[in-house]
C-alpha distance (Angstrom), angle and dihedral (degrees) to the residues before:
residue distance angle dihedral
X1 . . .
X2 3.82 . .
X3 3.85 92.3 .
X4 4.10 99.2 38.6
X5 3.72 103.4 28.1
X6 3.93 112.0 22.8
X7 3.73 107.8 26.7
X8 3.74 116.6 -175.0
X9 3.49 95.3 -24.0
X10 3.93 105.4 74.1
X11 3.84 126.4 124.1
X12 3.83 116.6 -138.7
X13 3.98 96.8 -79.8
X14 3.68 129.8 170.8
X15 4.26 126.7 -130.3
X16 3.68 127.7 -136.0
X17 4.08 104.2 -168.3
X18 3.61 110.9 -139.3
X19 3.63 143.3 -170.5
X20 4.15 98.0 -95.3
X21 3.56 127.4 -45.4
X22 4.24 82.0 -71.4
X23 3.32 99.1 71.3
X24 3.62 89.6 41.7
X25 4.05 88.0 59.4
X26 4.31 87.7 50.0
X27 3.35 96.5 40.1
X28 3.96 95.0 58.6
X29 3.67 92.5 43.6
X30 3.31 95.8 51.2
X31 3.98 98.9 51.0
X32 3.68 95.1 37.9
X33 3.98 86.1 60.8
X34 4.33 89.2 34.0
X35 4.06 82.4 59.2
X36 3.55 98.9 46.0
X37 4.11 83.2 -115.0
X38 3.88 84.4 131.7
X39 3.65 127.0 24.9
X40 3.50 132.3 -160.7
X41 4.14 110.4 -88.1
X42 3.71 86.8 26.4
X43 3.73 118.3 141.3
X44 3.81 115.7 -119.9
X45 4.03 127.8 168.8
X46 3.75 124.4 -134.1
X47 3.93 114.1 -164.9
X48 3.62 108.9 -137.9
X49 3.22 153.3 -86.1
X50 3.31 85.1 24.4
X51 4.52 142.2 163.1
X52 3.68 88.2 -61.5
X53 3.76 88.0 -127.4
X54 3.51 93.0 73.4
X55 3.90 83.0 59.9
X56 3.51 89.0 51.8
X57 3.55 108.9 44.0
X58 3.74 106.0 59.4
X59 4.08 86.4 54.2
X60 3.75 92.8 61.7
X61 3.63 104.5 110.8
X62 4.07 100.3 -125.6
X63 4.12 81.7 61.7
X64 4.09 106.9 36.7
X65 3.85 107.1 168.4
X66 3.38 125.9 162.2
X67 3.40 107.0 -107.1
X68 4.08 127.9 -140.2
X69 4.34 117.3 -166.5
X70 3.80 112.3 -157.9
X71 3.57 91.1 -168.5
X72 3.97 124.1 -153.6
X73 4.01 124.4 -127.9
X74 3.50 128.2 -158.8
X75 4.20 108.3 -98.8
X76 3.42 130.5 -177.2
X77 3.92 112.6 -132.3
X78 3.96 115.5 175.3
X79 3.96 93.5 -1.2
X80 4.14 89.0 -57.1
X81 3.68 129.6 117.1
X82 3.66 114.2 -131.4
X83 4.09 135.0 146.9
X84 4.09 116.2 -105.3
X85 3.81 136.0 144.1
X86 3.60 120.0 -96.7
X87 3.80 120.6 -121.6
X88 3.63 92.8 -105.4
X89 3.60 99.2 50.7
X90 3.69 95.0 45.1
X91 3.85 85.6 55.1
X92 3.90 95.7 66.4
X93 3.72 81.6 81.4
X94 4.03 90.5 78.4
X95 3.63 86.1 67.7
X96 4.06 85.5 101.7
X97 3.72 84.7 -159.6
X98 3.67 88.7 84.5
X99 3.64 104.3 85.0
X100 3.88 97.8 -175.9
X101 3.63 140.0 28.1
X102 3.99 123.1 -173.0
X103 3.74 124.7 -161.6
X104 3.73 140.8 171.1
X105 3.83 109.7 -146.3
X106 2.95 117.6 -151.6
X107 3.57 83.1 32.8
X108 3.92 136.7 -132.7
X109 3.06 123.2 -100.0
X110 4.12 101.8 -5.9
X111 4.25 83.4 56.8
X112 3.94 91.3 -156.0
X113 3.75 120.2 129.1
X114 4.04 122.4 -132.4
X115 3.26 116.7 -101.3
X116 3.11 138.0 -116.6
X117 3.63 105.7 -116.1
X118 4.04 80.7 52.9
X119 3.91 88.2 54.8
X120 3.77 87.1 52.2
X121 3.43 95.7 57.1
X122 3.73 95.0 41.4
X123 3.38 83.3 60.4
X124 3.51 99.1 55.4
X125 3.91 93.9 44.8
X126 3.56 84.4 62.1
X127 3.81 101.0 45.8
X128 3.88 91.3 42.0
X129 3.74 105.7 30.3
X130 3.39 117.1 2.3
X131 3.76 112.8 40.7
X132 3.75 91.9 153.8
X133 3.49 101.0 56.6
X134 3.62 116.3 138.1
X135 3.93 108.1 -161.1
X136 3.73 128.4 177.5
X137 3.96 121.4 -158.5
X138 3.67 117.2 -161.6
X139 4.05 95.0 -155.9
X140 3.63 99.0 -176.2
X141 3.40 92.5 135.8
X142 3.57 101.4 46.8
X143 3.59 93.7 102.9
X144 3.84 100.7 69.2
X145 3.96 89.0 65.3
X146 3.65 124.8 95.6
X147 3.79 89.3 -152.5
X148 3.86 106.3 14.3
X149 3.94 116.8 171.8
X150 4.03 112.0 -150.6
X151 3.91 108.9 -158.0
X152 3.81 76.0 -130.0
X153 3.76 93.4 79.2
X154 3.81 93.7 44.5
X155 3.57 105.6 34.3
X156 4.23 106.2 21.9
X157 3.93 93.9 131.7
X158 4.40 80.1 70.7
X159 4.12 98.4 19.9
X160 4.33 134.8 90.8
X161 3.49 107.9 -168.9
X162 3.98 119.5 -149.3
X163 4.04 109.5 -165.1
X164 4.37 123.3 179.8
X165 3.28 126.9 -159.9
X166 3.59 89.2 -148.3
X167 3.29 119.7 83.0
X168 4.22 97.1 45.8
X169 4.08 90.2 43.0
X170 3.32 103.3 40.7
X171 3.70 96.6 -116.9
X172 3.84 116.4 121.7
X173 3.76 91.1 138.3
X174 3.54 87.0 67.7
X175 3.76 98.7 70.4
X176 4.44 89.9 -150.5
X177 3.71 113.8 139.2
X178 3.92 126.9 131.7
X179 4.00 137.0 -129.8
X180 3.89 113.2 -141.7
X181 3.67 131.9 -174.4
X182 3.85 125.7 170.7
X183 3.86 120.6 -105.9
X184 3.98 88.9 -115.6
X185 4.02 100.0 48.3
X186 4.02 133.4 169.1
X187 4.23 84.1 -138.5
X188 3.95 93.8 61.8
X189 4.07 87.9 39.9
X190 4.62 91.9 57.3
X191 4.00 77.3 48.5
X192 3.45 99.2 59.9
X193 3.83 87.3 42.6
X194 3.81 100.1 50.7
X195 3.66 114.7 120.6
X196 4.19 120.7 -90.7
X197 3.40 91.6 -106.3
X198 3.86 99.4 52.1
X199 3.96 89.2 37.8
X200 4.67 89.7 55.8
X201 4.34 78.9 42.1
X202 3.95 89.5 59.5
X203 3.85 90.7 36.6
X204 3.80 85.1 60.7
X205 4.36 88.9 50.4
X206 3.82 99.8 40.6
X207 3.98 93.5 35.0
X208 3.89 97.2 96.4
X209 3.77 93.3 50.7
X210 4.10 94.1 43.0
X211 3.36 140.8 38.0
X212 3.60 88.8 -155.8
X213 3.76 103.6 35.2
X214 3.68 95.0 173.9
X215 4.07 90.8 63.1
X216 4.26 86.6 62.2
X217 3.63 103.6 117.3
X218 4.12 116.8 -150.6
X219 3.49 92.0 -101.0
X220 4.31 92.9 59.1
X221 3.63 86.7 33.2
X222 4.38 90.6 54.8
X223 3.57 82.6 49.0
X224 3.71 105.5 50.0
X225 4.09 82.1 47.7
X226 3.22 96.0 60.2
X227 3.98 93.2 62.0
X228 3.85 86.1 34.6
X229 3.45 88.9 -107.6
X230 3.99 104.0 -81.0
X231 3.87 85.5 77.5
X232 3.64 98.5 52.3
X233 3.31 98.0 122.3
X234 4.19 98.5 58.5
X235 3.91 92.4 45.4
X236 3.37 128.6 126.7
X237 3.87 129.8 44.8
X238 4.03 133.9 -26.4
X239 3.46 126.3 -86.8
X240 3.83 88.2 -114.0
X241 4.15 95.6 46.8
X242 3.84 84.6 47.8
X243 3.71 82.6 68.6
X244 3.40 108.5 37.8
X245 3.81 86.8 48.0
X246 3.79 82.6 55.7
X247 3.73 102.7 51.2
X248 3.63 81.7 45.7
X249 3.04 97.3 55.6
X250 4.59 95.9 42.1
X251 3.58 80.2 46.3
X252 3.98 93.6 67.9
X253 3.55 100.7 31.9
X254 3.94 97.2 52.7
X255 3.67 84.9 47.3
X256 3.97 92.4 92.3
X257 3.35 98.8 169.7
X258 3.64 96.4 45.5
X259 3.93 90.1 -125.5
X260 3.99 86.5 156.0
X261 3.66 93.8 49.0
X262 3.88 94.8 46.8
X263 3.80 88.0 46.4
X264 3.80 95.4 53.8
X265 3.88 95.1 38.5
X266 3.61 80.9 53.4
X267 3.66 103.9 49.2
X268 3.95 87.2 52.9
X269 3.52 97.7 48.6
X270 3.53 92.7 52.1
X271 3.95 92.7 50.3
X272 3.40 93.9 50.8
X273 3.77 89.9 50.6
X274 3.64 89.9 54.0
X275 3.56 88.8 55.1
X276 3.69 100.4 40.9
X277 4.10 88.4 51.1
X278 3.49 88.5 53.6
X279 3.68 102.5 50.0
X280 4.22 86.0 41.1
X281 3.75 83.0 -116.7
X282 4.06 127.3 160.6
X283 4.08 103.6 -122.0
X284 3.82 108.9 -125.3
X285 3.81 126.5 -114.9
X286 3.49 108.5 -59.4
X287 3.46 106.5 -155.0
X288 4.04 91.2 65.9
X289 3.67 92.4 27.9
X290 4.33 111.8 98.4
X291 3.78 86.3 -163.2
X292 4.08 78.1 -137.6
X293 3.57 96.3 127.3
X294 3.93 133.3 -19.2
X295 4.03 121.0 -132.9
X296 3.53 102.3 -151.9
X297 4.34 114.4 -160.0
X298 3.52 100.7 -134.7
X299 3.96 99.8 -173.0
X300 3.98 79.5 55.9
X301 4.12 93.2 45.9
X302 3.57 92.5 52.3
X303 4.04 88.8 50.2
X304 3.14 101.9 54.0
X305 3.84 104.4 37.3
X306 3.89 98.8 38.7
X307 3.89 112.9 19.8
X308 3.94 133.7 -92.7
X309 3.05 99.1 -89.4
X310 3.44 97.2 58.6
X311 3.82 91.4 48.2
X312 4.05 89.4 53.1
X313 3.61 87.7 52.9
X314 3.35 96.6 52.2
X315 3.92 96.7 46.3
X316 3.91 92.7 48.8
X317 4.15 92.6 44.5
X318 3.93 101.5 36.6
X319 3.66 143.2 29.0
X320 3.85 130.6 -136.2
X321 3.80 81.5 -110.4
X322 3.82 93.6 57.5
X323 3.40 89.1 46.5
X324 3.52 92.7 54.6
X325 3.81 95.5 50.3
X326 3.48 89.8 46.1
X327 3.91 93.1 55.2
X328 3.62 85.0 51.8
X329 3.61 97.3 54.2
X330 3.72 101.1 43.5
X331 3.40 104.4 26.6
X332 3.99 107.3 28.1
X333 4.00 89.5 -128.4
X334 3.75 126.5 134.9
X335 3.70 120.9 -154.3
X336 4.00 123.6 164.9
X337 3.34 120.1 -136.0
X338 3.72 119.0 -117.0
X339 3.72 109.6 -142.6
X340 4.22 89.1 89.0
X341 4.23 76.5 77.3
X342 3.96 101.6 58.5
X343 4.21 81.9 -93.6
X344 3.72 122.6 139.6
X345 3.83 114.6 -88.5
X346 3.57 100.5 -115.4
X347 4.09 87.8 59.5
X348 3.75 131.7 106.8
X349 3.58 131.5 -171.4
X350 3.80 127.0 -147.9
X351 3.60 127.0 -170.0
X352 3.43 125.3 -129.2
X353 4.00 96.6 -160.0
X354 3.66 107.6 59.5
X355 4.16 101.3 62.1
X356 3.62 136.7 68.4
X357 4.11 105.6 -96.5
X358 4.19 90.9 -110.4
X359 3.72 91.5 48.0
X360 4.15 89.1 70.9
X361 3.53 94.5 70.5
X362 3.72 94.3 57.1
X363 3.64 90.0 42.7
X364 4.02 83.1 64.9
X365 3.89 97.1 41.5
X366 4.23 88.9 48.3
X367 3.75 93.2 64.3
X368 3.71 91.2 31.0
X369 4.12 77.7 56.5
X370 3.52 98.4 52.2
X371 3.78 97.5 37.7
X372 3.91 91.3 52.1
X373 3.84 88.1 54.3
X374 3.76 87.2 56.6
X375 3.37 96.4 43.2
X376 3.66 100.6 52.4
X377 4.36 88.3 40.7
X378 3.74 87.9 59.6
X379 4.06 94.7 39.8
X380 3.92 79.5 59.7
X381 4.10 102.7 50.8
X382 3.75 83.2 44.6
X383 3.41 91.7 52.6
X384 4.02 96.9 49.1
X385 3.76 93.7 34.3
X386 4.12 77.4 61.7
X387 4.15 100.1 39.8
């Protein structure tokens, strides 16, 4: 994590190995709410599109927060397209009645990193504003940047960091992620402040494994919850994902000249150019931009490369789901639609990492197929409804 994800800038920080980035997401939710961190009716912020289940989890009814969106739009910074947060959304965060915010940066399923004048002000919410902030960044992604920028390195007194191998090795089978929190962290400093009566109510949960349950820090005490305590002592990963995680991990860092990370940053690039050329698309900025998947706007698509009309058609006849089906039927494509992730309705993602490179292209001339078919069916009921 120090060599992919944080560079020179890390803080001393400690790692809790997990069972994928999935049990990373449960594990902090559940200890957050175990430590009275997070109570239910609580107001946390999710930074979308996002993982879907961080849409879903904080509706589940033993959890029940009140949950804030600051939702990204698509900019253009330095003549490139690419998905960020607008000033005046990212400032909802001073409201210090939000306790939480979650991200995934890069994020799922835009792929686009935040940037750094975002990070900046993030910053300064939390210095000004919101000194209490807990935020989680799901960083995933990180690893298909160049020059990524985890909110980790520039905010770890208020950040936990999940990481998985899985999506840059290939290796979501293996279930081997990791949880990290700095040694200095905002999540041991609410713990220290909780009231009496909460702090003799944890004494009573972490007393079997301590003798001075007080002294846990979050990290121990995410751990113990994730063998609900009792089973502290066998937590954490298999003997054989302990070693996968470590030839993983020897893998990258002998690597020096990042030949695997060129090649894979490389192979996704060129997929999503294949795509992008197919669809007459403009690619996005490419220094935010993972390349991991695309999320293509298809209210917007149909715009621009047929004419409005045909778009309004289209939106007030069909949904994204009959599109879908409709791909499916004619064309033998599978897309998934994108509004699961906080995204607008009429958006799709596509993934870049499941297919053979060539089979992009025809990915982009299938719907390009089917949509031309519609296009030219309605240019002809027009047409007569006019003779």
């Amino acid at each position: 994590m120090h060599h992919e994800l944080f560079g020179a800038r890390p803080v001393p920080f400690d790692v809790f190995a997990v069972e994928g980035g999935t049990a990373g997401i449960v594990y902090f939710f559940e200890s957050l709410v175990n430590n009275h961190l997070l109570e239910p009716k609580d107001t946390i912020a999710l930074m979308i599109p996002t993982f879907a289940p961080y849409l879903e989890i904080p509706e589940l009814p033993e959890y029940g927060f009140e949950t804030e969106y600051i939702k990204s739009e698509l900019m253009e910074i330095d003549g490139k397209a690419s998905y960020q947060f607008s000033e005046a959304e990212l400032d909802r965060l001073r409201n210090d009645d939000i306790i939480a915010v979650f991200v995934v940066n890069p994020s799922n399923p835009t792929a686009n990193a935040i940037y750094d004048k975002t990070i900046e002000q993030l910053k300064d919410i939390v210095q000004r504003d919101n000194p209490n902030l807990m935020i989680l960044t799901d960083d995933v992604y990180g690893t298909f940047l160049d020059d990524f920028t985890s909110l980790f390195t520039s905010l770890p007194f208020n950040t936990a960091c999940i990481y998985s191998y899985s999506k840059y090795f290939g290796a979501t089978g293996w279930r081997v992620g990791t949880r990290a929190l700095s040694e200095e962290n905002i999540f041991d400093k609410r713990l220290r402040e909780l009231p009496q009566a909460k702090k003799e109510e944890l004494d009573k949960r972490y007393g079997p494994i301590s003798s001075s349950p007080r002294d846990l820090l979050f990290i121990d005490r995410l751990v113990a919850d994730s063998r609900s305590v009792a089973l502290n002592h066998v937590a954490g990963l298999s003997a054989p994902q302990q070693v996968m995680m470590t030839l993983f991990s020897l893998y990258s860092l002998l690597d020096k000249e990042d030949e695997y990370k060129k090649k894979v940053m490389e192979m996704c690039y060129e997929r999503q150019k294949l795509l992008y050329d197919a669809l007459d698309l403009t690619l996005p900025l490419k220094e935010l931009d993972t390349a991991y998947y695309s999320e293509i706007d298809f209210a917007l698509w149909l715009k621009d490369r047929y004419s409005d009309s045909f778009k309004t058609y289209i939106v007030e006849h069909h949904t994204m789901t009959d599109l879908i089906a409709k791909l499916v039927q004619e064309e033998r494509l599978m897309l998934l639609k994108a509004d699961a992730f906080g995204s607008s309705t009429w958006s799709v993602r596509v993934s870049l990492a499941n297919l053979e490179t060539e089979a992009y292209a025809e990915v982009g001339r299938r719907i390009v197929n089917m949509m031309d078919r519609m296009y030219g069916e309605w240019k002809e009921v027009r047409a007569a409804d006019n003779a």
